[in-house]
C-alpha positions as CSV (number, residue, x, y, z in Angstrom):
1,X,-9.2,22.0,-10.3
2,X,-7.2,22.3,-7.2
3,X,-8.5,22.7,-3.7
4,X,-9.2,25.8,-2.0
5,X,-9.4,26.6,1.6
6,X,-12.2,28.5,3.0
7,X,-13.1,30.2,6.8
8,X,-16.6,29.4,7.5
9,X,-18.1,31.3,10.7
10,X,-18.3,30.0,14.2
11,X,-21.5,28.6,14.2
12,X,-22.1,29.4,18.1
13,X,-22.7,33.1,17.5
14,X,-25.2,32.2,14.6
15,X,-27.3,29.5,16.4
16,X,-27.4,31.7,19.7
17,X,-28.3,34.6,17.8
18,X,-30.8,32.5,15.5
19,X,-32.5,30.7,18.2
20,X,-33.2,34.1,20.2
21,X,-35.0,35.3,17.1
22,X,-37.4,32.5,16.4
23,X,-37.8,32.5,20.3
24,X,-38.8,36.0,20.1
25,X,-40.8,36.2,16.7
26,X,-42.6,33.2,18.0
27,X,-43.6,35.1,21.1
28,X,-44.1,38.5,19.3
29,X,-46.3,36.8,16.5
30,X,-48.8,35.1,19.3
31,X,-49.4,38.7,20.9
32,X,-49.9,40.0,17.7
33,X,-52.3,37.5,16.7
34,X,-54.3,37.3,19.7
35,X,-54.3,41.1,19.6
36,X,-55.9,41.1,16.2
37,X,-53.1,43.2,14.6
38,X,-52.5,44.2,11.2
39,X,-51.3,41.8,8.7
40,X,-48.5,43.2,6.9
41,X,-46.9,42.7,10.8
42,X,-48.3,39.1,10.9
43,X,-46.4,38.4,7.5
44,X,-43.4,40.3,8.7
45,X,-42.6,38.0,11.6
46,X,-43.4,35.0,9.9
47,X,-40.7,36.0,6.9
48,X,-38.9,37.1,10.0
49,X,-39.1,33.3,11.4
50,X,-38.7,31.6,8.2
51,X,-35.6,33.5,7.9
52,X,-34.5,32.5,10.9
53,X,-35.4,28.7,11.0
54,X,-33.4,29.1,7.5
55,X,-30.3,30.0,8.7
56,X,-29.7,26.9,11.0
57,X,-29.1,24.7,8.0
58,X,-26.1,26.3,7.7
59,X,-24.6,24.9,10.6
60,X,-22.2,22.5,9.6
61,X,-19.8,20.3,12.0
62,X,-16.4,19.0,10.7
63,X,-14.6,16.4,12.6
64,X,-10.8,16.3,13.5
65,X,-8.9,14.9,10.5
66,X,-12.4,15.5,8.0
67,X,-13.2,17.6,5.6
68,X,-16.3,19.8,4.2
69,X,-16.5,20.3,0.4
70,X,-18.9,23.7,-0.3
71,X,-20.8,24.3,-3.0
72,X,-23.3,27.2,-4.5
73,X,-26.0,26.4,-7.2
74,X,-23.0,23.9,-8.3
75,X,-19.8,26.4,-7.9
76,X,-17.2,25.2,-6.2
77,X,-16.8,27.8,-3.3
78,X,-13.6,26.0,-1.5
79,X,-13.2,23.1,1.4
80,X,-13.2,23.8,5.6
81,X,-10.5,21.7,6.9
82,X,-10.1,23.6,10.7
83,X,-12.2,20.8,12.8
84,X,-14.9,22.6,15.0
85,X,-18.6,23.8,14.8
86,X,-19.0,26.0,11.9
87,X,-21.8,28.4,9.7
88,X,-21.6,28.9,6.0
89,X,-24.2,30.1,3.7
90,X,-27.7,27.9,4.2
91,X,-28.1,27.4,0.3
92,X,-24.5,25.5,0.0
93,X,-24.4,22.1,-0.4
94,X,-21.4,20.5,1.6
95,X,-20.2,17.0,1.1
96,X,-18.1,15.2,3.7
97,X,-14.6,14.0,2.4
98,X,-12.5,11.8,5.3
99,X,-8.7,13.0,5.6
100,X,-7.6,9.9,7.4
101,X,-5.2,6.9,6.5
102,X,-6.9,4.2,4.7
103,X,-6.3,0.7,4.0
104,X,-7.5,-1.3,0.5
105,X,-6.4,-4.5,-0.1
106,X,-6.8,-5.7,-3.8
107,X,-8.7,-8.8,-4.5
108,X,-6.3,-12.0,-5.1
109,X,-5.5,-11.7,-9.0
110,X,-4.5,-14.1,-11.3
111,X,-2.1,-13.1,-14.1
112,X,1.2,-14.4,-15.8
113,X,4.3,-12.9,-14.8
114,X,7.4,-12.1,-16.7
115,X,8.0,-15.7,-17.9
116,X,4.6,-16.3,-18.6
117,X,4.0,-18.6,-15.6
118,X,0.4,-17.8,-14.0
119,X,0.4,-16.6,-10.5
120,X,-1.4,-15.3,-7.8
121,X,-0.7,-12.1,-6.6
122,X,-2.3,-8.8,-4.6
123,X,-1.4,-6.2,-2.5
124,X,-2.0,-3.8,0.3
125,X,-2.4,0.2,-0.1
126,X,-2.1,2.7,2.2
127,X,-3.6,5.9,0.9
128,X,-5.4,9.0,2.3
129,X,-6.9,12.6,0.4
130,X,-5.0,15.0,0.1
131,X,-6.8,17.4,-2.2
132,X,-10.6,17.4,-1.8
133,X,-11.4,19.1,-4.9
134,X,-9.7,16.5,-7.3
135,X,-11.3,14.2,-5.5
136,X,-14.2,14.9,-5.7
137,X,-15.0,16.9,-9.1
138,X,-12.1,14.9,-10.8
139,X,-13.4,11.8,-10.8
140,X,-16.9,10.0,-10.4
141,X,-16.2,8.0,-7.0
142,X,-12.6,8.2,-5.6
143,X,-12.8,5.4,-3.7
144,X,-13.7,3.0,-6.6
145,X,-11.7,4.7,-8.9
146,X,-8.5,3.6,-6.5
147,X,-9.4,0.1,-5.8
148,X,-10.1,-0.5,-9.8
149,X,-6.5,1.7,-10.4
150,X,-4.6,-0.3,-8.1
151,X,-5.5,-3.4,-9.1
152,X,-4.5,-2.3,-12.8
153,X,-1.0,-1.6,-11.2
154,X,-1.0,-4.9,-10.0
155,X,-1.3,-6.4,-12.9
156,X,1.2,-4.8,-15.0
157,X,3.5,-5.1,-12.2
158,X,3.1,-8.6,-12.2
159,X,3.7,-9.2,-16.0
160,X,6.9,-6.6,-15.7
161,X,8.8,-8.7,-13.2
162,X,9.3,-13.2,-13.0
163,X,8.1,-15.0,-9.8
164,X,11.4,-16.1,-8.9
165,X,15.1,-14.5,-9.7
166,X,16.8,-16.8,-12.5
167,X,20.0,-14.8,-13.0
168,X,22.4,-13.0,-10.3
169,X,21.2,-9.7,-9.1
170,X,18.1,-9.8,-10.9
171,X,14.4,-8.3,-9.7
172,X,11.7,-10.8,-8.7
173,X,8.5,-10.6,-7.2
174,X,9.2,-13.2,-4.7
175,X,12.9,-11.8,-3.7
176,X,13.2,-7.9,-4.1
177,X,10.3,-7.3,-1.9
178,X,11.7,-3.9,-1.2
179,X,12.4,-3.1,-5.3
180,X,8.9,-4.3,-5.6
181,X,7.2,-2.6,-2.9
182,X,8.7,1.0,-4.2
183,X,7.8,0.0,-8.1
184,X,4.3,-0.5,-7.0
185,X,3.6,2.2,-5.0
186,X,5.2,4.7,-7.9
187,X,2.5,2.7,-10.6
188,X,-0.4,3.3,-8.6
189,X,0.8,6.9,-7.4
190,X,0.8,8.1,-11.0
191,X,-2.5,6.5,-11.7
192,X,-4.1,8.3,-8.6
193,X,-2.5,11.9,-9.0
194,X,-5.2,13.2,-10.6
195,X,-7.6,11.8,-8.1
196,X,-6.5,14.1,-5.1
197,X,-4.9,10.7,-3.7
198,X,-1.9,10.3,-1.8
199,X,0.1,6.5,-1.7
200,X,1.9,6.1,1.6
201,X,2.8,2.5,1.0
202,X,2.5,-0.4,-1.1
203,X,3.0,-3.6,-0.8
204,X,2.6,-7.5,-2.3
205,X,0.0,-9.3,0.8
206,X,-0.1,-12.9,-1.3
207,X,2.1,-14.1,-4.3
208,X,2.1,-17.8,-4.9
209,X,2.2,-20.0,-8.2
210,X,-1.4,-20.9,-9.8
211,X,-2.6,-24.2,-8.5
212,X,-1.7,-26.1,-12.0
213,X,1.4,-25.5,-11.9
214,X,2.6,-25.3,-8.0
215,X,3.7,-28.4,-7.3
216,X,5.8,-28.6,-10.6
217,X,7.6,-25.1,-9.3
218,X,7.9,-26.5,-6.1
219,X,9.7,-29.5,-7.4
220,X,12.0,-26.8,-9.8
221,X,12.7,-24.6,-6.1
222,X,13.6,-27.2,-4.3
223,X,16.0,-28.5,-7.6
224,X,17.5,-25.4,-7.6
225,X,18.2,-24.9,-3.6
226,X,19.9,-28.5,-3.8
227,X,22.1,-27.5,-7.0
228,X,22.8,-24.2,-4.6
229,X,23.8,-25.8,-1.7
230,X,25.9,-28.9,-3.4
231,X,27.6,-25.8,-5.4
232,X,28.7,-24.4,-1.8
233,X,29.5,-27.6,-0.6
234,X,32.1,-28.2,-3.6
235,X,33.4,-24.4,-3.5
236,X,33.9,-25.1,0.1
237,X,35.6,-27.9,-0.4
238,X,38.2,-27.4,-2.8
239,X,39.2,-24.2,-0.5
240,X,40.2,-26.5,2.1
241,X,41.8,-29.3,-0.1
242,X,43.5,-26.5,-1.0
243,X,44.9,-24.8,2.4
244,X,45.7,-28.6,2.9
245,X,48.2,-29.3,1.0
246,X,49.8,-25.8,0.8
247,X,50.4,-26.2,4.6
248,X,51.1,-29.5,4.3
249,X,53.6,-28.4,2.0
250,X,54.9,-24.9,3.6
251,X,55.5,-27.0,6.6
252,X,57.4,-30.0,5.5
253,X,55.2,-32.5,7.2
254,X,55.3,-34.7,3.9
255,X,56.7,-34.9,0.7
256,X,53.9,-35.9,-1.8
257,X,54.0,-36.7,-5.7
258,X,51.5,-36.1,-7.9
259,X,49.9,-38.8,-7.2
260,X,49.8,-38.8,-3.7
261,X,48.3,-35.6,-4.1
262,X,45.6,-36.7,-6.5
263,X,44.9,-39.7,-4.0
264,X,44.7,-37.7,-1.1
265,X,42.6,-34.9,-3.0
266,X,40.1,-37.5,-4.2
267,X,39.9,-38.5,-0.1
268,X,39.3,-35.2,1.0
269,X,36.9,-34.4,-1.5
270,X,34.7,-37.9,-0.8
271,X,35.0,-36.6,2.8
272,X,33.9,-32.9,2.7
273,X,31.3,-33.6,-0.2
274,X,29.6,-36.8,0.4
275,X,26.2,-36.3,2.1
276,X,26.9,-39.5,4.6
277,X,30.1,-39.9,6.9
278,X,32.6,-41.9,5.4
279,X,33.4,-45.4,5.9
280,X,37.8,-46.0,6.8
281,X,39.1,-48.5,4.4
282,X,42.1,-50.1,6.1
283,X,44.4,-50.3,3.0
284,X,47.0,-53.6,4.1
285,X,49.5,-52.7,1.3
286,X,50.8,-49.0,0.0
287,X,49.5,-47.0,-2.7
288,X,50.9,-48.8,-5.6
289,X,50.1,-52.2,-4.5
């Protein structure tokens, strides 16, 4: 079922028009009354002002960015989007459907990711309706059929990708947040296509290891950041041991053997590497004493 757009009537015309006829059937069906007149006429202006009275349920008022779903004797007759005072038929039944940007944020979940290790994790959507009549005759309750939906997504997006990235270039939850992000909002846009629903964004609001086994993971991070940085330290290093000696070389400053060079490598290395400032050690004698 897809979403037809109706034109209802200005309802200022109608409730003008209806109010001057139960003003004047009113007014008409006290003279007649008082007159003692006949009373086919009495019944006549009473249908006359039942009619009338009738007709003002079918005002209906539809607010900027709203819409109104109609229905007849359960037909689906089509939706008013145009904002503005409107009449439609008095036995329709018209539901109110909001057109504006909504926010759901997913209770915090916990599930095991990629590797198994059990995390916390949820997530923000923004969503709106786009197509009132899925919406509303697709499924029971939109709005609970989203939040349940999304958190589904959630949780297979969770078990699809590890907390953190153990291998160059590869997706994690905690890295890739804008790989994530896009995966997400795909998963819960193909759950919510038949629901009318549109996904503007969405996006991870709280990822963190399960209490029981934080602090270990935070021991393992920290690990890994130290084997990182000592990893650029070295690669550092050995680039400028290197530019050393070959201008040391290219300019004749000295002439070093082999084991000069090893000496003077080892030196350099202590130097650049170590993770306290080095200590001079006068040496009294030469290198092979």
């Amino acid at each position: 079922m897809r979403e037809k757009e109706i034109k209802a009537i200005s309802g200022w015309p109608v409730s003008i028009l209806a109010g001057a006829v139960i003003v004047a059937s009113i007014t008409q069906l006290v003279r007649t009354a008082l007159a003692d007149g006949e009373t086919w006429t009495i019944v006549a202006l009473v249908l006359v002002l039942l009619l009338s009275s009738g007709s003002l349920f079918g005002l209906a008022v539809v607010n900027p960015n709203e819409a109104k779903v109609v229905q007849l004797f359960g037909v689906y007759k089509g939706t008013i989007r145009q904002q503005g005072f409107w009449w439609v038929n008095p036995l329709t039944s018209r539901r109110r459907v909001s057109l504006r940007v909504r926010n759901f944020e997913s209770n915090h979940l916990k599930v095991n990711d990629h590797d198994g290790n059990p995390i916390e994790i949820a997530a923000v959507v923004v969503w709106r309706v786009v197509d009132t009549a899925e919406a509303i005759f697709q499924v029971n309750d939109y709005e609970n059929f989203l939040h349940v939906q999304s958190e589904s997504a959630v949780r297979v997006l969770a078990t699809t990708y590890p907390y953190d990235a153990h291998e160059e270039g590869q997706i994690a939850l905690r890295i890739s947040v804008a790989e994530v992000a896009h995966k997400l909002r795909e998963e819960i846009q193909e759950r919510l296509s038949q629901a009318g629903i549109e996904v503007i964004e969405a996006r991870i609001s709280h990822l963190a290891y399960a209490a029981e086994i934080a602090s270990a993971m935070l021991r393992r991070q920290q690990a890994n950041a130290i084997i990182a940085a000592r990893q650029r330290i070295v690669e550092g290093a050995v680039s400028m041991v290197e530019m050393a000696l070959e201008q040391l070389s290219a300019r004749h400053v000295v002439e070093l053997d082999e084991e000069r060079k090893a000496a003077m490598v080892s030196n350099l290395l202590v130097v650049l590497c170590g993770d306290r400032d080095p200590q001079p050690v006068v040496n009294a004698g030469t290198l092979y004493q």
